[in-house]
C-alpha positions as CSV (number, residue, x, y, z in Angstrom):
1,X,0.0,0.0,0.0
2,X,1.3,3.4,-0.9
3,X,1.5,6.0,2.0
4,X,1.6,9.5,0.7
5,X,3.3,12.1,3.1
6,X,1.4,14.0,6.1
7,X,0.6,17.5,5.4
8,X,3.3,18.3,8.9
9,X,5.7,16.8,7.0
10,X,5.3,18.3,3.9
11,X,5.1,21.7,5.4
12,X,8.6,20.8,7.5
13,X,9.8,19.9,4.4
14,X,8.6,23.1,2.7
15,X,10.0,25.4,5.7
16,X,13.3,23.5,5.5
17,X,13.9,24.0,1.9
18,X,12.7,28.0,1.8
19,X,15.5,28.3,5.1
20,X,17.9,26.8,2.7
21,X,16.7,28.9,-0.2
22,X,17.3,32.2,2.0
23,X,20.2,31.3,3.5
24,X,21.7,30.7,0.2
25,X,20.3,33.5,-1.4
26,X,22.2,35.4,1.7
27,X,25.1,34.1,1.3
28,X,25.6,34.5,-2.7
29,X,24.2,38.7,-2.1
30,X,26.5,39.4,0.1
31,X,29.4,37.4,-1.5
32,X,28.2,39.4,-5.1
33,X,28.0,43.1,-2.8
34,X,32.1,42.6,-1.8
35,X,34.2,43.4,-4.7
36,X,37.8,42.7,-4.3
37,X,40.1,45.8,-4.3
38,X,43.9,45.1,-5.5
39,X,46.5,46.9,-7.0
40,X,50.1,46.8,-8.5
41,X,52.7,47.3,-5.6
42,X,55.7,49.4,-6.5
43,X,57.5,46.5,-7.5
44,X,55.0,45.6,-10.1
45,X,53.3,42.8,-7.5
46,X,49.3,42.5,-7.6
47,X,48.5,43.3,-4.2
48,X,44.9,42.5,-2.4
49,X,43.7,45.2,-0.7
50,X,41.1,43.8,1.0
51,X,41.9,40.1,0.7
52,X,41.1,36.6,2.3
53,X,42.6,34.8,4.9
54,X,43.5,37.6,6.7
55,X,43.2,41.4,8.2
56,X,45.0,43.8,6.5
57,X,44.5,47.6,7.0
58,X,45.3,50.3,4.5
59,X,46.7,53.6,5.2
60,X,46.6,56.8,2.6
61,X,49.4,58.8,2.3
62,X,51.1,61.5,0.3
63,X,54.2,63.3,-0.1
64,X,52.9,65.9,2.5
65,X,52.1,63.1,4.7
66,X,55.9,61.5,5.3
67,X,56.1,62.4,8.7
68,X,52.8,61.4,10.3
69,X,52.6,58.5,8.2
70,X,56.3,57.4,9.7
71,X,54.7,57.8,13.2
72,X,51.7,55.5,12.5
73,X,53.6,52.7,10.8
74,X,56.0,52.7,13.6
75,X,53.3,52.2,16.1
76,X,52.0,49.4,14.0
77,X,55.7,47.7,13.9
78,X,54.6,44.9,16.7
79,X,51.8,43.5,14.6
80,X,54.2,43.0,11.2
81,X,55.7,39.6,12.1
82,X,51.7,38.2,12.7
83,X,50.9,36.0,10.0
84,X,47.1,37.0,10.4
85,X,47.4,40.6,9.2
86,X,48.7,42.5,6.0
87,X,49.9,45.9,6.0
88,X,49.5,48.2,2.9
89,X,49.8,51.8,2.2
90,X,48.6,53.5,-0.9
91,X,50.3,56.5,-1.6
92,X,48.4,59.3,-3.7
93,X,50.5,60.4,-6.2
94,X,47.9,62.1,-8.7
95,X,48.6,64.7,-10.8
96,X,52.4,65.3,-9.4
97,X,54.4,62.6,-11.2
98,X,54.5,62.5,-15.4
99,X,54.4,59.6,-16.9
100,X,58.2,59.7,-18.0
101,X,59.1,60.0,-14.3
102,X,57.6,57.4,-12.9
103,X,60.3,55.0,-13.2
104,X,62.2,57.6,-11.1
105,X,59.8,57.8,-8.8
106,X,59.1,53.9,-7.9
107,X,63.3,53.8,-7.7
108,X,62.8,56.4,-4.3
109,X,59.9,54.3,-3.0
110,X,61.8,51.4,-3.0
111,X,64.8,52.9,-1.6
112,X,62.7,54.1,1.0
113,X,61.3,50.6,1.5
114,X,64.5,49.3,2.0
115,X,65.6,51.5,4.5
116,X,62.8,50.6,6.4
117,X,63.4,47.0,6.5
118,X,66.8,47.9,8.1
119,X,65.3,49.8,10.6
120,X,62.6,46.7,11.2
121,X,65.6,44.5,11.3
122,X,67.8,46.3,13.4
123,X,65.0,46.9,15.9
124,X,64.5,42.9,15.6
125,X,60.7,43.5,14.1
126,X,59.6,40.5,11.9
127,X,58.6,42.1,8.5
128,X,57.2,39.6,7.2
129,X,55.7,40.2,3.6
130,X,56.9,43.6,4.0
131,X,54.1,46.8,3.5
132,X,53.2,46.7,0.3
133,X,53.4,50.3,-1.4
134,X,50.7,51.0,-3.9
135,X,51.7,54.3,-5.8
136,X,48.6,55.8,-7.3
137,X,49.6,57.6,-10.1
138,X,46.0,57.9,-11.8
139,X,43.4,57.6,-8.7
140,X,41.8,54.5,-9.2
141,X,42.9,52.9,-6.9
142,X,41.8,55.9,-4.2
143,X,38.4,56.0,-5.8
144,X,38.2,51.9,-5.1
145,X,38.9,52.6,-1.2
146,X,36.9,55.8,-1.0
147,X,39.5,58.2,-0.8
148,X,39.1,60.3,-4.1
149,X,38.8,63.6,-2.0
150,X,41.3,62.8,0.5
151,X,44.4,64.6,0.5
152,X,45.5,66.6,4.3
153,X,45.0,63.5,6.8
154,X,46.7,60.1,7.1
155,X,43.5,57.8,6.6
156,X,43.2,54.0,7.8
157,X,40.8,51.2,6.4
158,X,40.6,47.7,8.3
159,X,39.3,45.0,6.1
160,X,38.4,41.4,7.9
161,X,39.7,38.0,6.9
162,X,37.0,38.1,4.6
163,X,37.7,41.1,2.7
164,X,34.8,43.5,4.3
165,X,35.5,46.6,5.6
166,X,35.7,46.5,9.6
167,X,36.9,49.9,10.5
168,X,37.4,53.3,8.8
169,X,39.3,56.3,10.3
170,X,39.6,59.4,8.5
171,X,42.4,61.2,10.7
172,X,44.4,58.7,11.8
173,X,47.3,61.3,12.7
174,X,47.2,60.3,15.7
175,X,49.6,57.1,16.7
176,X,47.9,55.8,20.0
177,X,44.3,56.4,18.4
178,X,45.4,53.8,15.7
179,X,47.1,51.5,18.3
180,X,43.6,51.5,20.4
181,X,42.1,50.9,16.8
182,X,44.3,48.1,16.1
183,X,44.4,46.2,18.9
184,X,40.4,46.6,19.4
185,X,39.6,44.5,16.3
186,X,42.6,41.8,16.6
């Protein structure tokens, strides 16, 4: 004899499959609402900028911005040797470098870069992978993060192990602020 299901169970059955169906559908928006942001490093690497696997916070800077921008990186020196979070700094360079001089240009940062791995070595900091430099010579990569007005203040973005944005802060001149900040959300 043939038993057809109970209407219970066909309405458990219906609920169970329409949780599934939302869930899913949650799942896939937000996944399709995340856009990857990445970039090529001064050295011509594709960096993530919001990638998997780990934190990694972004700092703006500019030309005008050396000194403050020193200060916060140096307060951030403890966390370089974790495995769990990625440094990277974009650096606005629109409008000030032509195209012929950009070569030049990327020579200095990487000189720069260098220098500061001596100073992370001789203070016995882990650099890891280093802090990626991003030069932005044409913006886009500032209008990916947000920062396509932003030119007098050290900014910071902190972007999860899932590459959402966790934490934005628009003056981050301020060392301890962005040590607090830090440590907060690791």
């Amino acid at each position: 004899m043939l038993r057809l299901p109970s209407f219970t169970g066909c309405l458990k059955t219906g609920v169970f499959l329409s949780l599934n169906f939302l869930l899913v559908s949650m799942v896939t928006a937000q996944a399709a609402s995340h856009s990857s942001i990445s970039a090529q490093d001064v050295n011509g690497k594709l960096v993530a900028l919001n990638g998997p696997g780990h934190y990694t916070v972004v700092l703006y800077t500019n030309p005008d911005l050396e000194d403050a921008t020193r200060k916060v990186t140096h307060v951030l020196d403890p966390y370089r040797s974790r495995s769990d979070i990625a440094f990277v700094r974009v650096l606005d360079l629109r409008g000030g470098v032509p195209p012929d001089m950009r070569g030049i240009v990327k020579t200095e940062i990487r000189r720069q870069q260098a220098k500061e791995d001596q100073r992370l070595k001789k203070e016995g900091v882990a650099s890891g992978d280093k802090a990626p430099i991003i030069p932005d010579f044409n913006g886009s990569t500032l209008d990916a993060l947000g920062w396509d007005s932003i030119y007098d203040e050290v900014h910071l973005v902190i972007y999860d192990p899932h590459g959402n944005e966790v934490k934005r802060l628009e003056k981050a001149n301020d060392p301890r602020q962005v040590a607090k900040l830090v440590e907060g959300i690791m």
